[in-house]
C-alpha positions in Angstrom: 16.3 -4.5 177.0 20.1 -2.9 177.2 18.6 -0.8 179.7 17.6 -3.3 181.5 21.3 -4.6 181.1 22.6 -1.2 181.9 20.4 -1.1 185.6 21.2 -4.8 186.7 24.7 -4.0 186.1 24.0 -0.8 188.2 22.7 -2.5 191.2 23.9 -1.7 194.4 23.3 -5.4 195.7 24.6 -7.4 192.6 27.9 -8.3 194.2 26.0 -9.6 197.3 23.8 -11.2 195.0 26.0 -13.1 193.2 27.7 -14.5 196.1 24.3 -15.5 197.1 23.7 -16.9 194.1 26.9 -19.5 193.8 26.8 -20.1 197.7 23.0 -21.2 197.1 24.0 -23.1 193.8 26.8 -24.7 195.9 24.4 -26.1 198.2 22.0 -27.7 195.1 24.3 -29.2 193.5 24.9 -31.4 196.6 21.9 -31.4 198.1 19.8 -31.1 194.8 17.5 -29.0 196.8 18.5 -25.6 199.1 19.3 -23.3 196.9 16.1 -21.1 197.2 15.7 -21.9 200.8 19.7 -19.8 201.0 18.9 -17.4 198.7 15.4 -16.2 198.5 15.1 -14.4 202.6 18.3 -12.6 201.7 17.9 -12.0 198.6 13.8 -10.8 199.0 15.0 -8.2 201.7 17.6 -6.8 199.3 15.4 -6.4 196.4 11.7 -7.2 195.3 10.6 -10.2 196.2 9.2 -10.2 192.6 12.3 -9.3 190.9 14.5 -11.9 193.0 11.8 -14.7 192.4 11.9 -14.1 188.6 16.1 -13.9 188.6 17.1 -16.3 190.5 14.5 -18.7 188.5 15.8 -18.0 185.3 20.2 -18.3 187.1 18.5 -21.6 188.2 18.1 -22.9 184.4 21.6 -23.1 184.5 21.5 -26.6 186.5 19.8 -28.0 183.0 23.3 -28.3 181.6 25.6 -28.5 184.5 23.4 -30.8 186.6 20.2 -32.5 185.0 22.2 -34.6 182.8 23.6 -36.6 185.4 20.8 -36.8 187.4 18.2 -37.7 185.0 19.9 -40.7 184.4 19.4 -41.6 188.0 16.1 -40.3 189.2 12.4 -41.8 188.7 11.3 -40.5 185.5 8.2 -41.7 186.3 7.2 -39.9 189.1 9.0 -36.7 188.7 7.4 -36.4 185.7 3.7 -36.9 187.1 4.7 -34.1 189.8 6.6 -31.6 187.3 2.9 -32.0 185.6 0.9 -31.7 188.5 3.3 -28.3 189.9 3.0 -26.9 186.3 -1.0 -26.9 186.8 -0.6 -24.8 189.7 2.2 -22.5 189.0 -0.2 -20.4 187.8 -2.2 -20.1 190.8 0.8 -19.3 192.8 2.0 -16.7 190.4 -1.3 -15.4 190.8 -0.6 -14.5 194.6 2.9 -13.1 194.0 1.4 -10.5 191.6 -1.6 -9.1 193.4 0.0 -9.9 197.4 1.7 -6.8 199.3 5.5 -7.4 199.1 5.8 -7.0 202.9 3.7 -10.0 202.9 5.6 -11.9 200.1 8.7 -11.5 202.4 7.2 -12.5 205.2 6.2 -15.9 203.7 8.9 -16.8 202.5 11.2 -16.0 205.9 8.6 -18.0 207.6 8.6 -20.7 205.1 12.3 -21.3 205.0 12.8 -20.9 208.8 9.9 -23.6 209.2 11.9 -26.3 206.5 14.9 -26.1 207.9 13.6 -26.4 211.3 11.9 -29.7 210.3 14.9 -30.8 208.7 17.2 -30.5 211.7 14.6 -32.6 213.9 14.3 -35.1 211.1 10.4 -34.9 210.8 9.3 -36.9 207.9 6.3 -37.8 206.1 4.3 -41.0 207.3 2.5 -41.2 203.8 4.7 -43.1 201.4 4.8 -42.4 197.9 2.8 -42.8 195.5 1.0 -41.6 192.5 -1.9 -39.5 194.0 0.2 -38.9 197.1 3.2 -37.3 194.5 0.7 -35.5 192.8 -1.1 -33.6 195.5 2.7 -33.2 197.1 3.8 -31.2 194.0 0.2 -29.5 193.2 1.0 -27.4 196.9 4.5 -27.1 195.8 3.5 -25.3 192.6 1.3 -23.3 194.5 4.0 -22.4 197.4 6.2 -21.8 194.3 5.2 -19.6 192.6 3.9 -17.7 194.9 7.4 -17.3 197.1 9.8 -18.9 195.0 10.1 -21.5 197.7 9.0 -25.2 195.3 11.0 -27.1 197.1 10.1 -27.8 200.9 7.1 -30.0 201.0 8.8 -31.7 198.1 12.2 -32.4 200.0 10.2 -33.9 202.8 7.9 -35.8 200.5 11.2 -37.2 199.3 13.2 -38.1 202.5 10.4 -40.1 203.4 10.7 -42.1 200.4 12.8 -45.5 200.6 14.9 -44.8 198.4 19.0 -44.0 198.6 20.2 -41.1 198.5 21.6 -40.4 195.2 18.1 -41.2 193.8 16.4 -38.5 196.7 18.5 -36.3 195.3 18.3 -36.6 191.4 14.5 -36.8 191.8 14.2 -33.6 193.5 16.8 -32.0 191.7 15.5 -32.4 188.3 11.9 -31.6 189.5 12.9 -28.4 191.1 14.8 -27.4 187.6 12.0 -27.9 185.4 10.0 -26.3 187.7 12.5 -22.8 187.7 11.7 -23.7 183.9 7.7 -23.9 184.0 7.7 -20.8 186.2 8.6 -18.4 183.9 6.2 -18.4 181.3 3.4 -18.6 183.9 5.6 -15.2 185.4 5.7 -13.8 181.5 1.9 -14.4 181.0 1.3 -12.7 184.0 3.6 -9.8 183.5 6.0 -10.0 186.7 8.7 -10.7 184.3 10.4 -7.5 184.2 13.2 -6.6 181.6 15.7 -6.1 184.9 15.1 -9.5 186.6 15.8 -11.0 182.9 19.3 -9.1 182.9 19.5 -10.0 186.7 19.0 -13.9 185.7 21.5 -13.3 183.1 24.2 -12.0 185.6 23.7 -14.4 188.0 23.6 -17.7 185.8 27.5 -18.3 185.9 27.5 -17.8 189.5 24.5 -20.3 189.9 26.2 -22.8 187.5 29.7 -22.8 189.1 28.2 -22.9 192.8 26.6 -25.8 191.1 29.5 -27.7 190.1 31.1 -27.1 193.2 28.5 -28.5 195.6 28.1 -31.0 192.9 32.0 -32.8 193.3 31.0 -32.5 196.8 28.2 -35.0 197.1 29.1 -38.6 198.1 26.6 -40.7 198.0 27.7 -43.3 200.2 27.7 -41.3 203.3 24.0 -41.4 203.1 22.9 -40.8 206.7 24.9 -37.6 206.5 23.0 -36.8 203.5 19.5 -37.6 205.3 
């Protein structure tokens, strides 16, 4: 394992990485969602896709003391517990892909993938289905899927959500804490499955104060009463 240590530290794209990192963290802790669609394209044409999946998954756990807290106190426990269950089911499956699909094509996924969200973001598509139970869980079955194959478990999720009624500190806690537990849930299902290298451990380890900071920082940003900024 101090190997491991010794080559993370050694990396010719840690600096970038880590400035990827806290810029992406920035951006969930006001958004509650973001951060993989910032870091993951960068960050998968740096390095392995495999390797950046499995770091920046375990940096992520650092929003389950800087930024759950809070926002478990404010989202649906309810439902976000129903879809944490129903992505954990199919983590697997998605893991699955990452480990046996050609890199190239892992990259090309996920640059496709981010560049579609945000393009449906900026014209403000939304869901017509409204939430619900089966609806939730079907939403977060091809998240877990999508997630663990590109690191990408948030998009249909975030759309899901804006589509909701609700305000937006509750969009935002919901898909926050879902997203966390699901950097959580992933990596066992990456450990059972042996893409959970020694270096993308160390690499996690290195760039969990960045995430954590970047965190806070995006987090003092958020007001929730500008909510149609938020939308």
């Amino acid at each position: 394992m101090s190997e491991g240590f010794a080559v993370a530290l050694a990396l010719p794209q840690l600096a970038p990485l880590l400035i990827l990192t806290f810029l992406s963290g920035m951006v969930y802790g006001f958004a509650g969602f973001g951060a993989a669609l910032v870091f993951m394209p960068i960050a998968s044409a740096l390095i392995d896709p495999v390797l950046a999946i499995a770091a920046f998954a375990l940096s992520a756990l650092s929003s389950l003391f800087t930024l759950v807290p809070r926002a478990w106190g404010e989202c649906d426990k309810t439902t976000t517990i129903l879809m944490t269950l129903a992505a954990t089911l199919t983590l697997p499956l998605g893991v699955w892909l990452l480990r046996v699909a050609d890199p190239v094509l892992i990259r090309i996924a996920i640059s496709a993938l981010a560049a579609l969200t945000l393009i449906v973001l900026i014209r403000g598509f939304r869901f017509s289905v409204r939430p619900g139970r089966t609806s939730s869980a079907a939403v977060a079955g091809a998240a877990g899927v999508m997630g663990g194959a590109t690191g990408l478990l948030g998009p249909i999720v975030i759309l899901f959500n804006l589509s909701s009624g609700d305000d937006a500190r509750r969009i935002r806690a919901n898909t926050l804490v879902f997203l966390t537990l699901g950097s959580l849930f992933v990596l066992p299902q990456m450990a059972a499955q042996s893409v959970l290298a020694p270096l993308a451990i160390w690499l996690g380890i290195l760039m969990l104060p960045a995430y954590a900071f970047g965190g806070l920082a995006g987090r003092a940003l958020f007001n929730p009463e500008r909510e149609r900024l938020y939308r």
